[in-house]
C-alpha positions in Angstrom: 22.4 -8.2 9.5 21.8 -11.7 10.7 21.4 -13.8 7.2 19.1 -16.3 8.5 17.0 -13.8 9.5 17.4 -12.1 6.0 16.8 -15.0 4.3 13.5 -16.5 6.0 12.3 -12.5 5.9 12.9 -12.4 1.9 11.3 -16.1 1.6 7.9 -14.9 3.3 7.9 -11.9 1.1 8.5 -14.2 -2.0 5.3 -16.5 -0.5 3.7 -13.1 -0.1 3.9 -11.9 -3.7 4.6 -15.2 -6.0 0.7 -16.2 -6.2 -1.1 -18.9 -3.8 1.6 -22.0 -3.9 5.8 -21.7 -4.3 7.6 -25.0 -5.0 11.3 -25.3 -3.1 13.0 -25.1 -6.6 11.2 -21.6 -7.3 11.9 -20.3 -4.3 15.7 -21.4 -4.3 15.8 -20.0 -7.3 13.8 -16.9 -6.1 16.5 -16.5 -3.6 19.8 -17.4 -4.8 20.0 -20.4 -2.1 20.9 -24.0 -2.3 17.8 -25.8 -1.9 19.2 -27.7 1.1 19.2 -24.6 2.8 16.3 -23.1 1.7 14.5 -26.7 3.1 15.5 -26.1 6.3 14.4 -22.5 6.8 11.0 -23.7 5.3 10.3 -26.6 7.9 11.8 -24.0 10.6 8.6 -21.3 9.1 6.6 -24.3 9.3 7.0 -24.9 12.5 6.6 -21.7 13.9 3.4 -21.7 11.6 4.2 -19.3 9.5 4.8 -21.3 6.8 2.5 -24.4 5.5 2.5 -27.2 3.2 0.3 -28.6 0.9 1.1 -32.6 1.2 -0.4 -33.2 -2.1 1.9 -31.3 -4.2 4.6 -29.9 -1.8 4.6 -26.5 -1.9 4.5 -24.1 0.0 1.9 -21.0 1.1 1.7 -18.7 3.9 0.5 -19.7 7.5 -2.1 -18.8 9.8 0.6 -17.4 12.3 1.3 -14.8 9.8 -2.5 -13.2 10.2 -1.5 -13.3 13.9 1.5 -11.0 13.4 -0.6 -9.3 10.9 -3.5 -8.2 13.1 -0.9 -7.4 15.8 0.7 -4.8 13.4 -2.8 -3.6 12.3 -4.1 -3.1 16.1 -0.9 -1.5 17.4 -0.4 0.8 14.3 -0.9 4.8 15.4 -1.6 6.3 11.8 -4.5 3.2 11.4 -5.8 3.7 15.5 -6.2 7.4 14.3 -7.6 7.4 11.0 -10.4 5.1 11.7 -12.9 7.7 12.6 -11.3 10.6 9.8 -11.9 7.6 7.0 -15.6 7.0 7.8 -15.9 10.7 8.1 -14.3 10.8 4.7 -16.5 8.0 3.2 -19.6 9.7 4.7 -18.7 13.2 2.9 -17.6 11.5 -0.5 -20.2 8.6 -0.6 -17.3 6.7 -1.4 -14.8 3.8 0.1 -11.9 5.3 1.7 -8.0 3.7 1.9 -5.3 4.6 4.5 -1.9 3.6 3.5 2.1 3.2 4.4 4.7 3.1 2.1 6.8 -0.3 2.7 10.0 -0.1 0.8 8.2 0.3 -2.9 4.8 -0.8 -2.4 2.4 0.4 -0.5 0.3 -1.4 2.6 -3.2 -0.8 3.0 -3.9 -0.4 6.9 -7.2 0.6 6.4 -10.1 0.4 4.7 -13.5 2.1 5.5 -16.2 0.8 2.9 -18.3 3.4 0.9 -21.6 4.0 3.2 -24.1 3.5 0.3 -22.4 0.6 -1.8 -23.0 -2.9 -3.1 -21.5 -6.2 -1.9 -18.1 -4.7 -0.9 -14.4 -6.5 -0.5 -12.3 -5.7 2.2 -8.8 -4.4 1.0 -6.8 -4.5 4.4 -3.4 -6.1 4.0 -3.3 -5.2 0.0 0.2 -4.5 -1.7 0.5 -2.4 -4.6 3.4 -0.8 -6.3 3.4 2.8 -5.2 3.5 4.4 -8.4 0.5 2.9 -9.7 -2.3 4.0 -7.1 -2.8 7.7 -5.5 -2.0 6.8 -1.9 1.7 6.4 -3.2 2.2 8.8 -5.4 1.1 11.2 -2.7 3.2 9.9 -0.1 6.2 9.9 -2.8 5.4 13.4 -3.7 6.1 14.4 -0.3 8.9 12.4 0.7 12.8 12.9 1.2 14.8 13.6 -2.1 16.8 10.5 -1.8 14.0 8.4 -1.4 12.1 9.7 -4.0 14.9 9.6 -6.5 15.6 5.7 -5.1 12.0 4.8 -6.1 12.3 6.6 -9.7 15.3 4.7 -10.0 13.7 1.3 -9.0 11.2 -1.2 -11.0 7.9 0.6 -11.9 5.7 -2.5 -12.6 2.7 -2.0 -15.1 -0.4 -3.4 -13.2 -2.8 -2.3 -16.7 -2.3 -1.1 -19.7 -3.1 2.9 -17.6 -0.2 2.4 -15.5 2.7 4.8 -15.7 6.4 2.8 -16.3 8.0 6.1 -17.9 10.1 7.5 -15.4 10.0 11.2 -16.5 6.4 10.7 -16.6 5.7 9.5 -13.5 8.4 12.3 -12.1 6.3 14.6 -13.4 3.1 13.2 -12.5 5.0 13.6 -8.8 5.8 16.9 -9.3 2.1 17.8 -10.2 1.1 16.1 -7.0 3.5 18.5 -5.1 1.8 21.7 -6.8 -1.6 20.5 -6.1 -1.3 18.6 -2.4 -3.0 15.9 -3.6 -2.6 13.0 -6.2 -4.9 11.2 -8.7 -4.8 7.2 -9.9 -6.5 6.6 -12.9 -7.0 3.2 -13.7 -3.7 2.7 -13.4 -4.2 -0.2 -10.7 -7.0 -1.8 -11.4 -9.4 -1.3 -14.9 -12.6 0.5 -13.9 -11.6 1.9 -10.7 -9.5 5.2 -9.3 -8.2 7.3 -7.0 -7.5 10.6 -5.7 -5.5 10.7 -1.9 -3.2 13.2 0.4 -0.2 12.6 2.4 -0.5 12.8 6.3 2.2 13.4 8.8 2.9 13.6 12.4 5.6 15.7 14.1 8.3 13.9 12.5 7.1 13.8 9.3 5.4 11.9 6.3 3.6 8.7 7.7 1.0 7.9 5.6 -1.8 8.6 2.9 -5.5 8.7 2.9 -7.8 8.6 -0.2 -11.4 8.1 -1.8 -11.5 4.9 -4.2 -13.7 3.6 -6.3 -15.2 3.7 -10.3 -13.6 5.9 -12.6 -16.8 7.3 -13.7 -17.6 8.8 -10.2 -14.4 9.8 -8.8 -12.5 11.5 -11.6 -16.5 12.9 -12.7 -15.1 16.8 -14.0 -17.9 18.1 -12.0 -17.5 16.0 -9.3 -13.8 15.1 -8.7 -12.5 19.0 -7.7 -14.3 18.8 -4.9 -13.4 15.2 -3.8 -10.3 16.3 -4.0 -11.1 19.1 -1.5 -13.2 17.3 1.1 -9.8 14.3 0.9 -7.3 17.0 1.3 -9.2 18.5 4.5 -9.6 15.4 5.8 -5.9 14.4 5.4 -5.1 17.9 7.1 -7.5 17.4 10.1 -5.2 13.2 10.6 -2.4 15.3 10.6 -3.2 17.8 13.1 -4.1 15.1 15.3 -1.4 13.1 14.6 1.0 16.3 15.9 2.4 17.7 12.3 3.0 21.5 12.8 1.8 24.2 10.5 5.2 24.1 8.0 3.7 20.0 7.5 0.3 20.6 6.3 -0.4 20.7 2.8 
C-alpha cells in the first residue's frame, strides 16, 4: 500500500460522507493526520480538481473531476451496461422505480436507477450510498455472499438510518438467513420513512455481482396482496440479468 495514495483515497471518502463542507481540522482529525500533511494532500486534490474550496470559509467539498471519474465508472460498468434494459422491464411489470446495486466494502452503490413509468416528479438516485444492512439490495447481496464476508459485515458498524432500521446483529442475521430461504430480501422503512424495498442478487460466472430491486412507498410495495407477486416478477427478472451475465444453473436463485 502506497500511504499517500491511502490517505488522499480515505480523505475523498471522508468528503463523500461528512455532509456538504469539511474544515482541515475535521478532516485531520477524521484521519489521524497532522494537519500540515493533510494541507498538502488537499491542495494536491485540488489541483487535480477533485477537491475544491470554498474561499469564504475554507473548507473543503468534492470537485467536478470526481463526476468525471464517476460517469467513467458508471459507463464502463458490465452489471449497469446489462441491466439497463432488465430494470425498465422491471419498472414496466411492477409500475414501480427500479434500483441496481454493488456492494462497496459496507455500503452499497447505486449504479442504476430506472424511474417508475407512471410516477410523479421523480429524483434520480444514481451514485447513492447506503449502509447495506438497511435497504433490500444489500441484504440480498449479503445473503448470498461468501461466509467470511458475511460474518465481517455482521461484525462491522450497522448504522441506524430510522427508527425501522435493524442495528441487532442476531436480528439482522436472521433477517439474512430468511433472505437465503426465500431468494429475495425485503427493506421496510428501514432507509428512508415512507419508502421500501424488496430486491434479488445477480451473478455472473464468477459469482455474486450485484442486486436488483423495486423501490418505492411502503403502502404499495409491501401491499399483502400486492407484494408476493413483486417479489416474483423481481426475482425473475434478477434470474433473466444473470443468465445473461453468464451465471450457470447451481448460481440462480
Amino acid at each position: 500500500m502506497v500511504q499517500s495514495v491511502q490517505r488522499a483515497a480515505r480523505l475523498l471518502g471522508h468528503l463523500a460522507e461528512g455532509g456538504p463542507r469539511l474544515g482541515l481540522a475535521e478532516l485531520a482529525e477524521r484521519l489521524g493526520v497532522a494537519k500540515p500533511t493533510v494541507h498538502a494532500l488537499l491542495r494536491t486534490l485540488e489541483g487535480e480538481g477533485l477537491v475544491m474550496k470554498d474561499r469564504r470559509t475554507g473548507r473543503y467539498a468534492l470537485g467536478p473531476g470526481v463526476l468525471t471519474l464517476g460517469n467513467a465508472f458508471l459507463e464502463t460498468h458490465e452489471l449497469r451496461m446489462r441491466s439497463l434494459t432488465w430494470a425498465d422491464l422491471l419498472a414496466m411489470r411492477a409500475d414501480e422505480a427500479v434500483w441496481v446495486g454493488v456492494l462497496t466494502g459496507s455500503r452499497v452503490l447505486v449504479v442504476h436507477h430506472a424511474f417508475r413509468p407512471a410516477g410523479a416528479v421523480q429524483i434520480l438516485d444514481v451514485g447513492a450510498s447506503l449502509p447495506w444492512h438497511t435497504c433490500a439490495l444489500g441484504k440480498a447481496m449479503v445473503a448470498f455472499a461468501p461466509a467470511g464476508l458475511r460474518m465481517e459485515l455482521l461484525d462491522g458498524e450497522l448504522p441506524p438510518l430510522t427508527g425501522h432500521s435493524l442495528v441487532d446483529r442476531a436480528a439482522v442475521s436472521g433477517q439474512l438467513a430468511e433472505v437465503g430461504n426465500l431468494g429475495y430480501a425485503v427493506e421496510n422503512q428501514e432507509c428512508a420513512l415512507g419508502d421500501a424495498g424488496i430486491a434479488a442478487p445477480v451473478f455472473d460466472r464468477a459469482g455474486l455481482v450485484g442486486a436488483i430491486g423495486v423501490v418505492g412507498p411502503v403502502e404499495r410495495v409491501l401491499d399483502p396482496e400486492r407484494s408476493p407477486e413483486l417479489a416474483v416478477k423481481v426475482r425473475e427478472v434478477a434470474r433473466q440479468l444473470s443468465r445473461e451475465l453468464g451465471a450457470g444453473r447451481a448460481a440462480l436463485v
